[in-house]
TORMAR-694636 format. One record per residue (C-alpha): residue number from 1; residue in three letters; z, x, y. Coordinates in Angstrom, 2 decimals, m for minus. Layout:
vexlum; loza; up; east; north
NUM; ALA; Z; X; Y
...
// end
This chain:
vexlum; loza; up; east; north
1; UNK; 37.25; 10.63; 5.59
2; UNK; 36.25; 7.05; 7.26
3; UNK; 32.98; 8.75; 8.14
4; UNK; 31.79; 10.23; 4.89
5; UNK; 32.95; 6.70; 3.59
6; UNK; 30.41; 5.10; 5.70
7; UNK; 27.39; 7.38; 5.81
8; UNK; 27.63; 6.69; 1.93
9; UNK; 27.49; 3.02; 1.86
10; UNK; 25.34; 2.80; 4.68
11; UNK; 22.95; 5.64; 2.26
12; UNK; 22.94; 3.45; m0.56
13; UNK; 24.00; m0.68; 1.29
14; UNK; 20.45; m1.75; m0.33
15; UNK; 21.77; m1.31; m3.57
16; UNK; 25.48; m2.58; m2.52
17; UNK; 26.94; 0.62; m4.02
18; UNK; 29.96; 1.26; m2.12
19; UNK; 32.28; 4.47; m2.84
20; UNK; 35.62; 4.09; m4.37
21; UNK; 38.73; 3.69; m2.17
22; UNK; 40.81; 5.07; m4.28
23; UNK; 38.58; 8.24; m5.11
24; UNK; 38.22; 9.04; m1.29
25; UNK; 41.85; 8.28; m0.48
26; UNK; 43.09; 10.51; m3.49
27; UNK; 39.88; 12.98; m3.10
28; UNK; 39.26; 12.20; m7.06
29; UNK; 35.66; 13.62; m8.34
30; UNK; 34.12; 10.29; m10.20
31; UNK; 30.69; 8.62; m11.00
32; UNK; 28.92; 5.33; m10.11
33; UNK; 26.35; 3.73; m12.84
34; UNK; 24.66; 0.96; m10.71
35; UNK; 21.29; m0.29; m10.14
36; UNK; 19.61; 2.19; m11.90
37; UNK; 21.52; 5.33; m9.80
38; UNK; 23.69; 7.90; m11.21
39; UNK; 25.38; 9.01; m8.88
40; UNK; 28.40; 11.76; m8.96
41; UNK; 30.45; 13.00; m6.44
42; UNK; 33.30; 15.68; m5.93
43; UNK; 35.34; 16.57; m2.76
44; UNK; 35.93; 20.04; m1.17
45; UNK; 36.83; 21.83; 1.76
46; UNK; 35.45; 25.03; 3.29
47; UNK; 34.98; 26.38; 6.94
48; UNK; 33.75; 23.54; 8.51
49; UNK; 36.50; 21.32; 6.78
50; UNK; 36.48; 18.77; 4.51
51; UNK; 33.69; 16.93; 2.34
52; UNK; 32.36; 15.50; m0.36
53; UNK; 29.66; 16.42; m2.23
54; UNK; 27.14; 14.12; m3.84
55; UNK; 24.49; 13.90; m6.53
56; UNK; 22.01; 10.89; m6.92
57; UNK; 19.48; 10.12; m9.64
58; UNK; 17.04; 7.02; m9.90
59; UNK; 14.44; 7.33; m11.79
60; UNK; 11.71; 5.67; m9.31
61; UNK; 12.90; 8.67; m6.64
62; UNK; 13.35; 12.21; m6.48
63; UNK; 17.18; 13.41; m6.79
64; UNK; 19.19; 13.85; m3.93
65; UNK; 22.36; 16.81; m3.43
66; UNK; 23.98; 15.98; m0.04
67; UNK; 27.00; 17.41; 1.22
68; UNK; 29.04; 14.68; 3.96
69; UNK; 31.70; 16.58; 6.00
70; UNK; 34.35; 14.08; 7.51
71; UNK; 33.05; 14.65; 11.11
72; UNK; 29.86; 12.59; 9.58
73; UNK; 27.62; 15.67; 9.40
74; UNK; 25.26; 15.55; 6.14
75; UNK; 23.66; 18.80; 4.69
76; UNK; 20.88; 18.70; 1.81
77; UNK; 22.02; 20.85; m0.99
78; UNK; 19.48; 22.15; m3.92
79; UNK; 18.57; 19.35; m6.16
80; UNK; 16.33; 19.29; m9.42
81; UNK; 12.72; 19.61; m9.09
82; UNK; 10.71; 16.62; m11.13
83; UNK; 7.62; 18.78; m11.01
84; UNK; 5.77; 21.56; m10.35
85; UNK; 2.57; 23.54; m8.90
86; UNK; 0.38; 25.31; m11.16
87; UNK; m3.18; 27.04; m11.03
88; UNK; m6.09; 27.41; m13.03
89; UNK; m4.94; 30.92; m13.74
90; UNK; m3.10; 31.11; m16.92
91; UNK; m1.11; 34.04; m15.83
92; UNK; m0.39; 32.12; m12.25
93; UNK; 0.32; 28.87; m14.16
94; UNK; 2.48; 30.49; m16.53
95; UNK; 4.37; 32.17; m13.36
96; UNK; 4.63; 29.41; m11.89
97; UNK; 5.77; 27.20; m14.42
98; UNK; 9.03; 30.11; m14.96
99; UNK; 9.92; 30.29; m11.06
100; UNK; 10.29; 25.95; m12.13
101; UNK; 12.20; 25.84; m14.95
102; UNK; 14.47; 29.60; m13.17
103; UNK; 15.30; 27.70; m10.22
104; UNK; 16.02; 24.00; m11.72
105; UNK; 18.36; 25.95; m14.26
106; UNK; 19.99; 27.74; m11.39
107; UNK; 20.58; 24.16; m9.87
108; UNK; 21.50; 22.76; m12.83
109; UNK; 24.57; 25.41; m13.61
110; UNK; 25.45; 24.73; m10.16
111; UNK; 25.78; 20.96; m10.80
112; UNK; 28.01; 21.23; m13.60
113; UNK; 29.93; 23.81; m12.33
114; UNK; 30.99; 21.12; m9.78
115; UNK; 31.94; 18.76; m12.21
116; UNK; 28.61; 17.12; m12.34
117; UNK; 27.66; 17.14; m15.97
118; UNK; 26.20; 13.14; m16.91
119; UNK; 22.57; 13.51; m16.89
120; UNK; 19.66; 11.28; m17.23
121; UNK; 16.87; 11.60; m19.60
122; UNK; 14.45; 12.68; m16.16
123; UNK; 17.31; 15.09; m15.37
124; UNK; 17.46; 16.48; m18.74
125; UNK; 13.70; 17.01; m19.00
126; UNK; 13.79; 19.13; m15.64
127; UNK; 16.07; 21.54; m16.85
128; UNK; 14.06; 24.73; m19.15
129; UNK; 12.46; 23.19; m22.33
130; UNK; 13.42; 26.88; m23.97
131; UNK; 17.04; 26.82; m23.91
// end
């Protein structure tokens, strides 16, 4: 777990956000409020072996889903789309604005199925203005 401990603080040193001790030793899902992140985390395990799983919001950045296994290996993991490509086609725009909102809802269940359920205003507005 030392390693996933220090690919985090090393991720996020210029902010001095530093993970919880406790949380890591006792694998304990939690949240850090700092320096205009929000950034939630859970841990699992699966083939490979253990992790933890983060999510990190700031709203001068795009999000960021990254998965830290304790051997130090990182994988990116679907995050929330800000925005979106559209066309001069009504029918493509309209397409194209669905496929957007389909796959950032997608995400977003994902997110909270993990325990991951404070949002920000930005992450709120990504998520489909119909529902």
């Amino acid at each position: 777990m030392k390693l996933i401990e220090e690919n985090f603080n090393k991720t996020f040193a210029h902010w001095k956000i530093v993970l919880s001790e406790k949380d890591l030793n006792d694998r304990n899902s939690g949240y850090i409020q700092k320096a205009g992140w929000l950034i939630q985390y859970c841990f699992g395990e699966d083939q490979i072996g253990e992790y933890m799983d983060y999510y990190a919001a700031h709203r001068m950045t795009n999000d960021r889903h990254v998965r830290i296994y304790a051997d130090g290996s990182k994988e990116s993991l679907p995050a929330l789309h800000s925005m979106h490509l559209t066309s001069e086609d009504p029918v493509e725009a309209k397409r194209l604005e669905d496929e957007f909102y389909q796959r950032n809802r997608e995400v977003g269940q994902m997110l909270v199925k993990k325990g991951f359920d404070k949002f920000t205003l930005n992450m709120y507005l990504c998520l489909d203005k119909h529902e």
